[in-house]
Backbone as CSV, one residue per row, in Angstrom:
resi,resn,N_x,N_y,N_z,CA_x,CA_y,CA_z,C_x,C_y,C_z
1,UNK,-63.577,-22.891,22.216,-62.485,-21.962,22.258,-62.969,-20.534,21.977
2,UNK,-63.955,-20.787,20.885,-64.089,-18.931,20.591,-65.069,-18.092,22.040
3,UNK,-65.987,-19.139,22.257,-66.664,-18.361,23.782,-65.582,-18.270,24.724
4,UNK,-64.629,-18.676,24.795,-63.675,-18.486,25.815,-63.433,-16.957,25.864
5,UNK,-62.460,-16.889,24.441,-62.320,-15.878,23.652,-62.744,-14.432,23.880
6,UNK,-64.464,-14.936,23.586,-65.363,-13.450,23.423,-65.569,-13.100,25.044
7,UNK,-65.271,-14.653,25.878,-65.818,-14.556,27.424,-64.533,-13.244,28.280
8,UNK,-63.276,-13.423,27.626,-62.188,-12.795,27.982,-62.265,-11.166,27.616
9,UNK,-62.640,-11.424,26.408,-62.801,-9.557,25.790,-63.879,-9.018,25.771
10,UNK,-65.082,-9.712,26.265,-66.435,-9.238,26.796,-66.557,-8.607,28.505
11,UNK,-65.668,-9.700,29.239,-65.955,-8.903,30.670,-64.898,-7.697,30.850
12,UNK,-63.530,-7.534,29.947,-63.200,-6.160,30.594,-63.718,-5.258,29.658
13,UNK,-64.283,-5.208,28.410,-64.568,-4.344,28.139,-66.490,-3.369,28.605
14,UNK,-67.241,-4.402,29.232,-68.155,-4.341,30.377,-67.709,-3.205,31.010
15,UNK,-66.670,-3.899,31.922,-66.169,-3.444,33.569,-66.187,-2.284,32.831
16,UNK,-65.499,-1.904,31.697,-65.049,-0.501,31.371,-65.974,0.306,31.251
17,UNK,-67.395,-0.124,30.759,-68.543,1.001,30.336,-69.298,1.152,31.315
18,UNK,-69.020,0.393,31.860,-69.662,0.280,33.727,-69.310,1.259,34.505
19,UNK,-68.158,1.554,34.533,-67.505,2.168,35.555,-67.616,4.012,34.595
20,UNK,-67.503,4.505,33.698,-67.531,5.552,33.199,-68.901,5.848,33.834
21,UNK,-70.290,5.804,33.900,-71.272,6.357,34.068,-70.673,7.314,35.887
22,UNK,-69.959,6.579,36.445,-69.982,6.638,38.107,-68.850,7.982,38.054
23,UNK,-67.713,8.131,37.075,-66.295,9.131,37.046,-67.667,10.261,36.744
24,UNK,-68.539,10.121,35.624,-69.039,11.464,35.153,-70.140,12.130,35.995
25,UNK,-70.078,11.302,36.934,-70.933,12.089,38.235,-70.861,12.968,38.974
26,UNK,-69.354,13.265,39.077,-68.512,13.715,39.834,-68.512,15.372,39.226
27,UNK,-68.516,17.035,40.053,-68.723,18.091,39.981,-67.242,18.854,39.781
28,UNK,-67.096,19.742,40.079,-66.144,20.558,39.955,-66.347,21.684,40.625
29,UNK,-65.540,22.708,41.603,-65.833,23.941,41.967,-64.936,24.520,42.115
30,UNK,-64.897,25.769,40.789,-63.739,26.440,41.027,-64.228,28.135,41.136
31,UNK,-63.101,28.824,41.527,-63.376,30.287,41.578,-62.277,31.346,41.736
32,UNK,-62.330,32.459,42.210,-61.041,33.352,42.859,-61.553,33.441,44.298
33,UNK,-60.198,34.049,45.245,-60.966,34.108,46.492,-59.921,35.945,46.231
34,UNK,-60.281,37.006,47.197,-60.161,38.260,46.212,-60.304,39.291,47.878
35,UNK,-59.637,40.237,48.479,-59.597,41.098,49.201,-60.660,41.904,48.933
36,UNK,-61.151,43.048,49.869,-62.177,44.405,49.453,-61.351,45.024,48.195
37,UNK,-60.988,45.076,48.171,-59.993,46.106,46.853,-60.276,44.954,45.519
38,UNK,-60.522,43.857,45.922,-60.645,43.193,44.675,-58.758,42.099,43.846
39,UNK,-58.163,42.378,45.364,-56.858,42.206,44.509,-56.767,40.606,45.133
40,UNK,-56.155,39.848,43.979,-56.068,38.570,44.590,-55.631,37.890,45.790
41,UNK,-56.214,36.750,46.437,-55.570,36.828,47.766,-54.565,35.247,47.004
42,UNK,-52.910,35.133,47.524,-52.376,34.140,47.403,-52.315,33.124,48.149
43,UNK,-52.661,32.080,48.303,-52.103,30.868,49.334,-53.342,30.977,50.146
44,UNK,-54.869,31.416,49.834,-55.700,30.856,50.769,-56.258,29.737,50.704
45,UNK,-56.753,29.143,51.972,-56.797,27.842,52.158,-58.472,27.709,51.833
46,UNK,-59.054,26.503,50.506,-60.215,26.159,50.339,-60.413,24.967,51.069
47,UNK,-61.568,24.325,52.138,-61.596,23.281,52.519,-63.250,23.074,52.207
48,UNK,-63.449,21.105,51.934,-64.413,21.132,52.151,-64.185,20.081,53.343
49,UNK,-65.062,20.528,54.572,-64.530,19.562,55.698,-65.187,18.078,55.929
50,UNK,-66.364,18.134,55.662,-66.726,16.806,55.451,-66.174,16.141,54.234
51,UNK,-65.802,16.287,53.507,-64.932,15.449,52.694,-63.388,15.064,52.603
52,UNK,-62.696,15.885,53.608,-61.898,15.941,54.097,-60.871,16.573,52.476
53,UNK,-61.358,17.311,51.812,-60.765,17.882,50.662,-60.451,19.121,50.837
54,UNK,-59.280,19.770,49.908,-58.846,21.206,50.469,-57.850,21.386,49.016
55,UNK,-57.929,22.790,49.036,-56.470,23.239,48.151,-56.217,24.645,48.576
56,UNK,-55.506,25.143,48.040,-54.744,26.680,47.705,-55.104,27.361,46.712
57,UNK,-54.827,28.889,46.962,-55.689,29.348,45.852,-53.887,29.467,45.266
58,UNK,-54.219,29.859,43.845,-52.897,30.195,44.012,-51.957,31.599,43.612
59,UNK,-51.584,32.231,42.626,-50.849,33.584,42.932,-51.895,34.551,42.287
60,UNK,-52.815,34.098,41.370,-54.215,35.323,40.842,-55.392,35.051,41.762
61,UNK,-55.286,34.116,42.897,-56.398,33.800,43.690,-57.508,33.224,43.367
62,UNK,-57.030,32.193,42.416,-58.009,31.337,41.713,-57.614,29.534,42.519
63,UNK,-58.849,29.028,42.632,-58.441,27.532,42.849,-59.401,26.907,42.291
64,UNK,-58.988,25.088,42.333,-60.011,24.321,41.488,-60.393,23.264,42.485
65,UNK,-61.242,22.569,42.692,-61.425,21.185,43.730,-62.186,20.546,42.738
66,UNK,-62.095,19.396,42.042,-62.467,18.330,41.204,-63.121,16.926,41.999
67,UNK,-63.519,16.544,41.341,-64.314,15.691,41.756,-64.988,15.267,42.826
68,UNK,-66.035,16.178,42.655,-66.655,16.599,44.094,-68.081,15.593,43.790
69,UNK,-68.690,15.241,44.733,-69.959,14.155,44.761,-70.825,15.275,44.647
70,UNK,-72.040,14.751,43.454,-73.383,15.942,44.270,-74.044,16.068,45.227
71,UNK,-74.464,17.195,45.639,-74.869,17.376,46.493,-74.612,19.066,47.194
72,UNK,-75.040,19.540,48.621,-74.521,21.125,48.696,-73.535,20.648,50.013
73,UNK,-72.365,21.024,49.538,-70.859,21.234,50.523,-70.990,22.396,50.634
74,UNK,-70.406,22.667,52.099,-70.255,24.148,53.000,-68.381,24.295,52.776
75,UNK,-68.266,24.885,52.008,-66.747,25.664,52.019,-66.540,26.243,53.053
76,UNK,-65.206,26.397,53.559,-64.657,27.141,54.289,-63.288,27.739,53.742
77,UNK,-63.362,29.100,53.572,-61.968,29.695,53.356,-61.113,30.490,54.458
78,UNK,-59.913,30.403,54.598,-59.037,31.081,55.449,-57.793,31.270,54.919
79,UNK,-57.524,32.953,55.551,-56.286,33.424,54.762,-55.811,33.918,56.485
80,UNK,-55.017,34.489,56.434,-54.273,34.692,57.863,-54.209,36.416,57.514
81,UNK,-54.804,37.115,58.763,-54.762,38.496,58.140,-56.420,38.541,57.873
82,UNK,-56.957,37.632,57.950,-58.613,37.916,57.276,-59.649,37.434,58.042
83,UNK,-60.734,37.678,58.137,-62.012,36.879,58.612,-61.895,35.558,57.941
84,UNK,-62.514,34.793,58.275,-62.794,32.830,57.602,-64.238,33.377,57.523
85,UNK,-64.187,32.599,56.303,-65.511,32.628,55.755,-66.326,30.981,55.451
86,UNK,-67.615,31.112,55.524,-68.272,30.024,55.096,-69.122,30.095,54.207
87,UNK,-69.658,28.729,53.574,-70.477,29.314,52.272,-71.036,27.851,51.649
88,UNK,-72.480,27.449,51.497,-72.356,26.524,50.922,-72.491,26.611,49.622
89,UNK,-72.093,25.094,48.799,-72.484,24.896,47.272,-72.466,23.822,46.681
90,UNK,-73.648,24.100,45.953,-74.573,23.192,45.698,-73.916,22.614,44.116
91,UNK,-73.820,21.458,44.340,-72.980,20.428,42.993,-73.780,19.395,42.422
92,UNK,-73.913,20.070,41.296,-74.549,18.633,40.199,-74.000,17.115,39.694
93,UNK,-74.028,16.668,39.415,-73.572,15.421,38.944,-73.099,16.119,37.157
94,UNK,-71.792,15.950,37.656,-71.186,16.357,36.154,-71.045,17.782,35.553
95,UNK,-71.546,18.722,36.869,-71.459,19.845,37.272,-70.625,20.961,37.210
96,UNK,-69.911,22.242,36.721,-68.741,22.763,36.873,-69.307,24.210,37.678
97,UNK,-69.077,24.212,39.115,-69.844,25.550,39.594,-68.737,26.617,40.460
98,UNK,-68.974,27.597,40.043,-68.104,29.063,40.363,-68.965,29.861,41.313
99,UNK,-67.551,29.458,42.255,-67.980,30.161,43.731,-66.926,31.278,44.163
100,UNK,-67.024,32.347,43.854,-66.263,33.460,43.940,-66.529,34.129,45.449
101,UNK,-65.276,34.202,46.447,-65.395,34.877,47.822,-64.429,36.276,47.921
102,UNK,-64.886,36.930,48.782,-64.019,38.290,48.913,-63.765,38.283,50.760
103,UNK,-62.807,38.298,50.933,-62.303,37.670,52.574,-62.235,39.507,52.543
104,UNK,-62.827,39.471,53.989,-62.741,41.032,54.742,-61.582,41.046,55.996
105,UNK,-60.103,42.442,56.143,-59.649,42.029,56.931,-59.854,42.048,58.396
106,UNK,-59.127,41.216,58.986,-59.360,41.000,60.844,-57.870,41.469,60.654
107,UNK,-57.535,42.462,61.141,-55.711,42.561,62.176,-55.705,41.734,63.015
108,UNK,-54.762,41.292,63.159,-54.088,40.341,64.287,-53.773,41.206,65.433
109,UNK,-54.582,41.014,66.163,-53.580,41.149,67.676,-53.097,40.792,68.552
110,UNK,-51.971,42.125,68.925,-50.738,40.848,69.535,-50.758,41.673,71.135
111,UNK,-50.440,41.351,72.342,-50.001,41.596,73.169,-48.574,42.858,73.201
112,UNK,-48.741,44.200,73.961,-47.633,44.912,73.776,-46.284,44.290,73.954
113,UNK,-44.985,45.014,72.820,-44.040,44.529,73.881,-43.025,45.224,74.251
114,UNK,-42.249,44.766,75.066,-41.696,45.850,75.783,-40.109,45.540,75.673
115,UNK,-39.031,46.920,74.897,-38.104,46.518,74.279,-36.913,47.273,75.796
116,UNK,-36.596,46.356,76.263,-34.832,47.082,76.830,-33.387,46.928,76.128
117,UNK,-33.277,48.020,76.418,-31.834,48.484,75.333,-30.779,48.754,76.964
118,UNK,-29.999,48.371,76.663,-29.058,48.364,77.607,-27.616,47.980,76.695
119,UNK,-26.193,48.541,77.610,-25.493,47.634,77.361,-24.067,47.573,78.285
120,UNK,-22.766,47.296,78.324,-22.035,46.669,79.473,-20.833,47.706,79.583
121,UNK,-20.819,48.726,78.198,-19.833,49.454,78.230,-20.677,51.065,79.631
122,UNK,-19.551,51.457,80.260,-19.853,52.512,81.432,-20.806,53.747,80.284
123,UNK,-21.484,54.156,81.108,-22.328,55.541,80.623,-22.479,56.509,82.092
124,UNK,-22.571,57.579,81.705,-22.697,58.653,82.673,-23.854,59.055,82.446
125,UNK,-24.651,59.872,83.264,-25.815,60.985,83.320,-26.126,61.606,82.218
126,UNK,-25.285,62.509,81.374,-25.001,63.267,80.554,-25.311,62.242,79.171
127,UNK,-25.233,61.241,79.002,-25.283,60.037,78.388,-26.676,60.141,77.962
């Protein structure tokens, strides 16, 4: 009965010390993403694409992506209004690394357009 016992509260508490070495492997990469002026950018998009991971920066232009595998991931940032940028970085096992970007702007351009004003009530010349 008692090996039963120790057999029951020996394998999950195993599984448990087992599995911690593999969570603390895992990196972190956080930073601001920041205009030429230096002023925060809101709502830009962090991706890492082979991992299929992503977030937002958010209203001081800071974001976090957690548990990242080691190794060097190529970021990609995009804000609308800006160049996309790329960038790789390089993650340790258990790692916390600050990757700070400054997005330069692109204007959008649009095709002219062309406004008619008209309307149904009579007008004359003089008009």
């Amino acid at each position: 009965m008692k090996l039963v016992f120790r057999a029951l509260v020996a394998v999950p508490v195993l599984t448990l010390f087992s599995t911690l070495p593999l969570t603390a492997q895992t990196g972190t990469i956080a930073g601001s993403i920041t205009d030429p002026a230096g002023a925060p950018l809101a709502g830009a998009s962090i991706e890492i694409e082979a991992l299929f991971r992503s977030t937002f920066s958010d209203a001081n232009g800071d974001y976090r992506l957690t548990a990242i595998p080691p190794g060097t991931h190529r970021l990609r940032i995009r804000q609308l209004g800006y160049q996309d940028l790329s960038r790789s970085v390089a993650v340790g096992p258990g790692a916390a690394v600050e990757a700070n970007f400054t997005l330069q702007l692109s204007p959008i351009q649009i095709a002219p357009i062309q406004v008619v004003v008209g309307s149904r009530a009579p007008h004359t010349a003089a008009d």
